[in-house]
KELUM-72672 format. One record per atom (N, C-alpha, C): atom name; x, y, z. Coordinates in steps of 0.02 Angstrom, whole numbers, plus 50000, padded with zeros to 5 digits. Layout:
! residues N
<atom=CA	X=X	Y=Y	Z=Z> $
...
This chain:
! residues 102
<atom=N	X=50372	Y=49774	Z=50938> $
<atom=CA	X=50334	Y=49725	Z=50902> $
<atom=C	X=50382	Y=49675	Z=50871> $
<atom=N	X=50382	Y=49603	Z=50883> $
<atom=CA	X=50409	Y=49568	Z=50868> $
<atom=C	X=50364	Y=49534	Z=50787> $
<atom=N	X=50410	Y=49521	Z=50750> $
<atom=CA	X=50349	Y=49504	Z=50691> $
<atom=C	X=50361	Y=49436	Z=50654> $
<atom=N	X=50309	Y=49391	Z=50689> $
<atom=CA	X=50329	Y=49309	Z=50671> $
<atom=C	X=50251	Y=49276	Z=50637> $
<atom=N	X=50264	Y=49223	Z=50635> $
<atom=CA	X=50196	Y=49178	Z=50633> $
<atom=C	X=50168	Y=49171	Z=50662> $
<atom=N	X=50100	Y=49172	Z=50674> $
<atom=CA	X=50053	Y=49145	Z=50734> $
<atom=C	X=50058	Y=49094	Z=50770> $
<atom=N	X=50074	Y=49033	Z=50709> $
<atom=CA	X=50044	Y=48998	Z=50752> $
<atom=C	X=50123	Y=48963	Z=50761> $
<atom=N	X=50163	Y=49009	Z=50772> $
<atom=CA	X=50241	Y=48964	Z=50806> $
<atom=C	X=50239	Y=48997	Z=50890> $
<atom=N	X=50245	Y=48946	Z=50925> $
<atom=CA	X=50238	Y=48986	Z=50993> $
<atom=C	X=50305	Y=48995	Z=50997> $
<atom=N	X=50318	Y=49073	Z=51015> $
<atom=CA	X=50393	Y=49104	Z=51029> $
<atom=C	X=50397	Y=49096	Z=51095> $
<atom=N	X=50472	Y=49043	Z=51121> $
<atom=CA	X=50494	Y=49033	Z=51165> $
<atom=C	X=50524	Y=49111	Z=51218> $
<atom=N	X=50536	Y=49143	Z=51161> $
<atom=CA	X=50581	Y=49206	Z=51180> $
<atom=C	X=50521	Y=49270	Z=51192> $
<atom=N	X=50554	Y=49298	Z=51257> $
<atom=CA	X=50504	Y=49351	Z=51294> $
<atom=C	X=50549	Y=49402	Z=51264> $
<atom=N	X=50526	Y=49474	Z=51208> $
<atom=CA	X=50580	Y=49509	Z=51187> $
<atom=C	X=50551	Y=49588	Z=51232> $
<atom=N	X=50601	Y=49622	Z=51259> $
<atom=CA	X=50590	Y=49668	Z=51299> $
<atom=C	X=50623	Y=49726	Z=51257> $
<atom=N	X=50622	Y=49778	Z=51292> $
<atom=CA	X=50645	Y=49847	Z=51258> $
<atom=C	X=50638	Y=49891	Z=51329> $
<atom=N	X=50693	Y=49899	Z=51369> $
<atom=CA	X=50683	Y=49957	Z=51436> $
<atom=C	X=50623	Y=49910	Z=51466> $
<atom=N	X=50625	Y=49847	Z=51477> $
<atom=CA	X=50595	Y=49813	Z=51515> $
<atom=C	X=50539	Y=49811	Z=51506> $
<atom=N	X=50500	Y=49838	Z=51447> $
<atom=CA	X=50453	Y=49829	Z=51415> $
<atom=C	X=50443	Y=49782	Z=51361> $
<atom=N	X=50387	Y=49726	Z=51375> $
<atom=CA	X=50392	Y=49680	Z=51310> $
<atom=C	X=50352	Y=49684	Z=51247> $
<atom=N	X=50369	Y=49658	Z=51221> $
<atom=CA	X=50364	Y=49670	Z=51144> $
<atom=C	X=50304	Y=49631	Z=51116> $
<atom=N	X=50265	Y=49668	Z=51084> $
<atom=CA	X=50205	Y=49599	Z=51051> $
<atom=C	X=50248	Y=49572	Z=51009> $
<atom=N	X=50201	Y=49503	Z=50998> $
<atom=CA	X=50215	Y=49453	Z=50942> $
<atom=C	X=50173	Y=49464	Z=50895> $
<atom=N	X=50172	Y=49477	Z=50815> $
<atom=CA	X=50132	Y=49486	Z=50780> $
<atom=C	X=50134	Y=49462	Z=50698> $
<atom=N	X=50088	Y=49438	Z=50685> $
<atom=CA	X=50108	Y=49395	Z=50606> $
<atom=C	X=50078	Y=49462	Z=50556> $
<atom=N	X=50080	Y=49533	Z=50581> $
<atom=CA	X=50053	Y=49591	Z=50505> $
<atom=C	X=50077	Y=49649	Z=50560> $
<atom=N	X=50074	Y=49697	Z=50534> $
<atom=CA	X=50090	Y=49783	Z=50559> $
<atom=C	X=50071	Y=49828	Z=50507> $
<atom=N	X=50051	Y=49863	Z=50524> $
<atom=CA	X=50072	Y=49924	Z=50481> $
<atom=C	X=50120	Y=49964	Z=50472> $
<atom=N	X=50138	Y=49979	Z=50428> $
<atom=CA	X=50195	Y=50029	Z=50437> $
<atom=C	X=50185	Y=50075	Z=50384> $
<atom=N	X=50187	Y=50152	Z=50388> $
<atom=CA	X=50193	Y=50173	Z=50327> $
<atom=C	X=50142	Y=50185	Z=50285> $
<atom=N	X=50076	Y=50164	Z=50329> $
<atom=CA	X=50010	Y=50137	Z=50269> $
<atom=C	X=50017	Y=50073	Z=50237> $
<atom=N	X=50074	Y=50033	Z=50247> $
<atom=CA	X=50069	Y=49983	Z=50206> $
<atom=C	X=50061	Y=49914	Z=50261> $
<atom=N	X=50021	Y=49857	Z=50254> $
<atom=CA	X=50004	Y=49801	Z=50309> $
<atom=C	X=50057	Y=49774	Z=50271> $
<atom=N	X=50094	Y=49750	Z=50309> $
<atom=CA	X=50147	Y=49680	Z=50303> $
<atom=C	X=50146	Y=49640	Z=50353> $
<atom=N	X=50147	Y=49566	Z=50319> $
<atom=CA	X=50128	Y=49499	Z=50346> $
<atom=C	X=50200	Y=49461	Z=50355> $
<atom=N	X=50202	Y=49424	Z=50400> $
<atom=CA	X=50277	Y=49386	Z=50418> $
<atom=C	X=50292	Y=49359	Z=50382> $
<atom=N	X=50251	Y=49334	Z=50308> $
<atom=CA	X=50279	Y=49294	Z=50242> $
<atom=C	X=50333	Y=49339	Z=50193> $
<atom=N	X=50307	Y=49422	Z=50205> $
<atom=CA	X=50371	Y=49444	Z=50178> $
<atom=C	X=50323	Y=49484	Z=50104> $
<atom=N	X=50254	Y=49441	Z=50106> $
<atom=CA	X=50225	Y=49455	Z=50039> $
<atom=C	X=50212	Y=49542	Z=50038> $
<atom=N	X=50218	Y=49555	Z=49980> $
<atom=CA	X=50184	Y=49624	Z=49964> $
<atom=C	X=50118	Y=49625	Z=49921> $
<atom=N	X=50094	Y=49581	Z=49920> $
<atom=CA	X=50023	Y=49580	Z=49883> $
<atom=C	X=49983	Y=49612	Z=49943> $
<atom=N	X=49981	Y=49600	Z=49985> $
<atom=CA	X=49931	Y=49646	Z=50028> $
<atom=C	X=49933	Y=49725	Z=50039> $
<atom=N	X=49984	Y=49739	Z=50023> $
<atom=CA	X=50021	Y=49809	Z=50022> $
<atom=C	X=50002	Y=49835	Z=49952> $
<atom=N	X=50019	Y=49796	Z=49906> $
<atom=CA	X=49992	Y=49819	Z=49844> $
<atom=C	X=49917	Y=49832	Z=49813> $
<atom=N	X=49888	Y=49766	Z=49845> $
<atom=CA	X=49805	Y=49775	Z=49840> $
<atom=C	X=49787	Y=49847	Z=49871> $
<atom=N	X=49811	Y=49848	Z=49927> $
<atom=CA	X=49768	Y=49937	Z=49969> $
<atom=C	X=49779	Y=49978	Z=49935> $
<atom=N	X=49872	Y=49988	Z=49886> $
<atom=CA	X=49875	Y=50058	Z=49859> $
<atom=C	X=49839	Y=50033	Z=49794> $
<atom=N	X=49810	Y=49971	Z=49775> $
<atom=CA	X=49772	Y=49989	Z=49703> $
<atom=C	X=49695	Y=50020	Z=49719> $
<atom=N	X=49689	Y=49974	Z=49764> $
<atom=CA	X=49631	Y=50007	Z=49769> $
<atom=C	X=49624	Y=50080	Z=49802> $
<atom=N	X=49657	Y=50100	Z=49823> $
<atom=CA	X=49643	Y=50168	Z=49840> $
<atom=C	X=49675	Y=50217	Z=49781> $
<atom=N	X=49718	Y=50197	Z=49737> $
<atom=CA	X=49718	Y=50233	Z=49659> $
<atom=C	X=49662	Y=50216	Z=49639> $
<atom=N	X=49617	Y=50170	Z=49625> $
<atom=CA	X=49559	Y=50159	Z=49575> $
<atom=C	X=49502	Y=50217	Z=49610> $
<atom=N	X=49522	Y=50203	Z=49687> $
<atom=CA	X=49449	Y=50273	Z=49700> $
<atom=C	X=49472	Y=50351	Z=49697> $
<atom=N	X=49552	Y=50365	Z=49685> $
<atom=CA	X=49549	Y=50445	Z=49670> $
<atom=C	X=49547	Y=50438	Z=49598> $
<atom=N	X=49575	Y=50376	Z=49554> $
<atom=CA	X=49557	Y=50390	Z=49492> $
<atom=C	X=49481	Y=50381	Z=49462> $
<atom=N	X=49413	Y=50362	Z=49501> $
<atom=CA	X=49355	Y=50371	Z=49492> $
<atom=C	X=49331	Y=50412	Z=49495> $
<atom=N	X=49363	Y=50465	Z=49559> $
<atom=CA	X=49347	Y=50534	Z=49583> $
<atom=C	X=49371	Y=50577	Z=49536> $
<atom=N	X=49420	Y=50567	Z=49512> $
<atom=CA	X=49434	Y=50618	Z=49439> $
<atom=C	X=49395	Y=50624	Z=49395> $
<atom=N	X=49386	Y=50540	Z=49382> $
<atom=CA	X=49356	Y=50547	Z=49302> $
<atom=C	X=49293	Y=50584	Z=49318> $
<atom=N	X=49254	Y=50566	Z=49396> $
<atom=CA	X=49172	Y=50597	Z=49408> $
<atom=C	X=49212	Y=50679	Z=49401> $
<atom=N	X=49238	Y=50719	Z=49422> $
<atom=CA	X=49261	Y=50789	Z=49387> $
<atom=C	X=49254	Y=50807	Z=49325> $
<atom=N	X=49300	Y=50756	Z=49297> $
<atom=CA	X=49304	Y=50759	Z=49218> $
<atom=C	X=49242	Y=50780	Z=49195> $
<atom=N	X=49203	Y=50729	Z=49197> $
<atom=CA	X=49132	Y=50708	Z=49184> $
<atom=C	X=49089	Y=50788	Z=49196> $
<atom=N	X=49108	Y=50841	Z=49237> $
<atom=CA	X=49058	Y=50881	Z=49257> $
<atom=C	X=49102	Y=50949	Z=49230> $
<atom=N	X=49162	Y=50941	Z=49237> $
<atom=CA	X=49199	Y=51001	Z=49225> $
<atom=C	X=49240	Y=51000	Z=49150> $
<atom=N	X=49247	Y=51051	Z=49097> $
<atom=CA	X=49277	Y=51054	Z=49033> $
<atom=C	X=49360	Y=51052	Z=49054> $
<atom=N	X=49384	Y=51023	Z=49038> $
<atom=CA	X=49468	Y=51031	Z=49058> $
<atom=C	X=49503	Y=50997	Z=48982> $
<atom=N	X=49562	Y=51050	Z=48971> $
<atom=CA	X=49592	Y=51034	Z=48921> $
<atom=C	X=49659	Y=50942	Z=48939> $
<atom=N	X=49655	Y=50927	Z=48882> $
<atom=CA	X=49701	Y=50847	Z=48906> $
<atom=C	X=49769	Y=50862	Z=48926> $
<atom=N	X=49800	Y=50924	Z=48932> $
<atom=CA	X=49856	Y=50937	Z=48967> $
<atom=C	X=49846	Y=50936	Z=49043> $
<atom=N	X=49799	Y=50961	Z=49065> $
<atom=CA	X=49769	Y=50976	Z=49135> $
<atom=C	X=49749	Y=50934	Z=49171> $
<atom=N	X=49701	Y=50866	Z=49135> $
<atom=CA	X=49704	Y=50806	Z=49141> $
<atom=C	X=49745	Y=50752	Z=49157> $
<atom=N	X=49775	Y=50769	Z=49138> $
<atom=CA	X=49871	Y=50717	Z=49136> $
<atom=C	X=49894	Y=50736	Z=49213> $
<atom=N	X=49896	Y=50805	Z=49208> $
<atom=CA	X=49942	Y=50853	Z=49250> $
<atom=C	X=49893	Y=50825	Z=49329> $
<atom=N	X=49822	Y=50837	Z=49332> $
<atom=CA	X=49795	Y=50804	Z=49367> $
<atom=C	X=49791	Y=50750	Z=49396> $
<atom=N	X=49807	Y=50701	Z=49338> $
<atom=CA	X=49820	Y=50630	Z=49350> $
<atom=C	X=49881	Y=50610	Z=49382> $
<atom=N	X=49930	Y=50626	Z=49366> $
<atom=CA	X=50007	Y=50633	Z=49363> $
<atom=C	X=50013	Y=50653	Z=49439> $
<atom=N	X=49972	Y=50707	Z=49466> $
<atom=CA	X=49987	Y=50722	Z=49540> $
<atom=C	X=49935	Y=50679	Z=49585> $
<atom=N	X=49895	Y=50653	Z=49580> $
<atom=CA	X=49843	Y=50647	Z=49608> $
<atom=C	X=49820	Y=50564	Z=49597> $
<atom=N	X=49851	Y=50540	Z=49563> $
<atom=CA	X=49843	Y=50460	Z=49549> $
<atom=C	X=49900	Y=50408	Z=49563> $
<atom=N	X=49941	Y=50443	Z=49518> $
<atom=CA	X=50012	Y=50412	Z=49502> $
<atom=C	X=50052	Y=50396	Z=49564> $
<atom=N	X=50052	Y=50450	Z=49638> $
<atom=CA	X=50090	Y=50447	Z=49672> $
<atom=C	X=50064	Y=50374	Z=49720> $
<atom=N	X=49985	Y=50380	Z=49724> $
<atom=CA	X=49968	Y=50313	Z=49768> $
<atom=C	X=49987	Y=50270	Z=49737> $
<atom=N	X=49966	Y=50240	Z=49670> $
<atom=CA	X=49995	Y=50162	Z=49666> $
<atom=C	X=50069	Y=50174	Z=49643> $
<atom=N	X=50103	Y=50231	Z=49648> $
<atom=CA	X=50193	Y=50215	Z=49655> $
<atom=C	X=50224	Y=50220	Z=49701> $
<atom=N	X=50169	Y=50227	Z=49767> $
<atom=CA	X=50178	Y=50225	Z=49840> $
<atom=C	X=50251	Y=50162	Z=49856> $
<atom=N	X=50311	Y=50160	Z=49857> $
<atom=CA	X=50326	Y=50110	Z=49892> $
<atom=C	X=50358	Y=50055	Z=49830> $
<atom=N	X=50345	Y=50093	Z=49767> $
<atom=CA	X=50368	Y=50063	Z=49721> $
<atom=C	X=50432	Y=50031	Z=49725> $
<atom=N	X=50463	Y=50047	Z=49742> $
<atom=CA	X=50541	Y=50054	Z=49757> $
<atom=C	X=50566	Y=49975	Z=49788> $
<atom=N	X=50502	Y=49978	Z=49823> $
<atom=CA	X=50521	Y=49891	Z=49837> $
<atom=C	X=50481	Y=49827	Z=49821> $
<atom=N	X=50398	Y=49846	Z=49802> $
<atom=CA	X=50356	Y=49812	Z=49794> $
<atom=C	X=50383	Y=49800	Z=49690> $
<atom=N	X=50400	Y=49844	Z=49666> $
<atom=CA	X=50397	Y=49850	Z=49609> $
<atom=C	X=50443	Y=49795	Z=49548> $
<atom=N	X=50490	Y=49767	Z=49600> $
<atom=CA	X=50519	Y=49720	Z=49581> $
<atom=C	X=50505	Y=49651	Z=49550> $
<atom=N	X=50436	Y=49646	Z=49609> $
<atom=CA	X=50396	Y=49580	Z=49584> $
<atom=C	X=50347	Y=49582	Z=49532> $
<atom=N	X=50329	Y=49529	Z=49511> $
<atom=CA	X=50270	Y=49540	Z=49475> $
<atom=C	X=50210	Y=49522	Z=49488> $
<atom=N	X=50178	Y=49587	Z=49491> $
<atom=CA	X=50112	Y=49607	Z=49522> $
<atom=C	X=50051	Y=49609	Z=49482> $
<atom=N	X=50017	Y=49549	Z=49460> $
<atom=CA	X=49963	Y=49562	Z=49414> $
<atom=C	X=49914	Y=49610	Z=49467> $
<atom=N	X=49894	Y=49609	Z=49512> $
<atom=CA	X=49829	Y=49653	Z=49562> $
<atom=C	X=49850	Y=49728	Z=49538> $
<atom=N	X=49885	Y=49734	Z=49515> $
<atom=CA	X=49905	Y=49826	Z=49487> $
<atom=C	X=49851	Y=49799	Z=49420> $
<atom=N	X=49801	Y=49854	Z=49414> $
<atom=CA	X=49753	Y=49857	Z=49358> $
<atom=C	X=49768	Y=49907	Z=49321> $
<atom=N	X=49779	Y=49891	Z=49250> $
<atom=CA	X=49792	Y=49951	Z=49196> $
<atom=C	X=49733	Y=49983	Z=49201> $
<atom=N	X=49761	Y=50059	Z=49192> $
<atom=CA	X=49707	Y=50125	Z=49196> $
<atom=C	X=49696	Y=50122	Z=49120> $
């Protein structure tokens, strides 16, 4: 997979064992979509939103089951925290208002 802009027509045919390569302006990789601009806002939007729905799915637990606020945390901490710090490592640099305080 070659990974450019759409709408630049690539002069260059890129092969691999004589197999060629798409041209493509997004991929996935990792779970995360990246776009040929380089941006991570699209990467970041999916892991927020997919923290906001295990952290909905908790609180609906919460809501039905008695749990002390150590257990809660401990819950949270495994089960929330890791999706939107998915990837942190490189997205985390910028500043990302689409990350919503819990």
């Amino acid at each position: 997979m070659h990974f450019e802009q759409k709408q630049t027509k690539c002069n260059f045919i890129w092969k691999i064992d004589n197999e060629c390569i798409d041209v493509v302006d997004s991929f996935v990789y990792l779970g995360g979509q990246f776009h040929y601009t380089c941006s991570m806002k699209n990467v970041v939007k999916v892991l927020n939103e997919q923290a906001m729905k295990a952290y909905n799915h908790l609180l609906s637990i919460f809501s039905r089951v008695s749990l002390d606020i150590r257990t809660k945390l401990s819950l949270f901490d495994s089960l929330v925290a890791p999706i939107i710090m998915y990837g942190s490592e490189v997205w985390g640099i910028n500043d990302m208002p689409e990350i919503v305080a819990l």
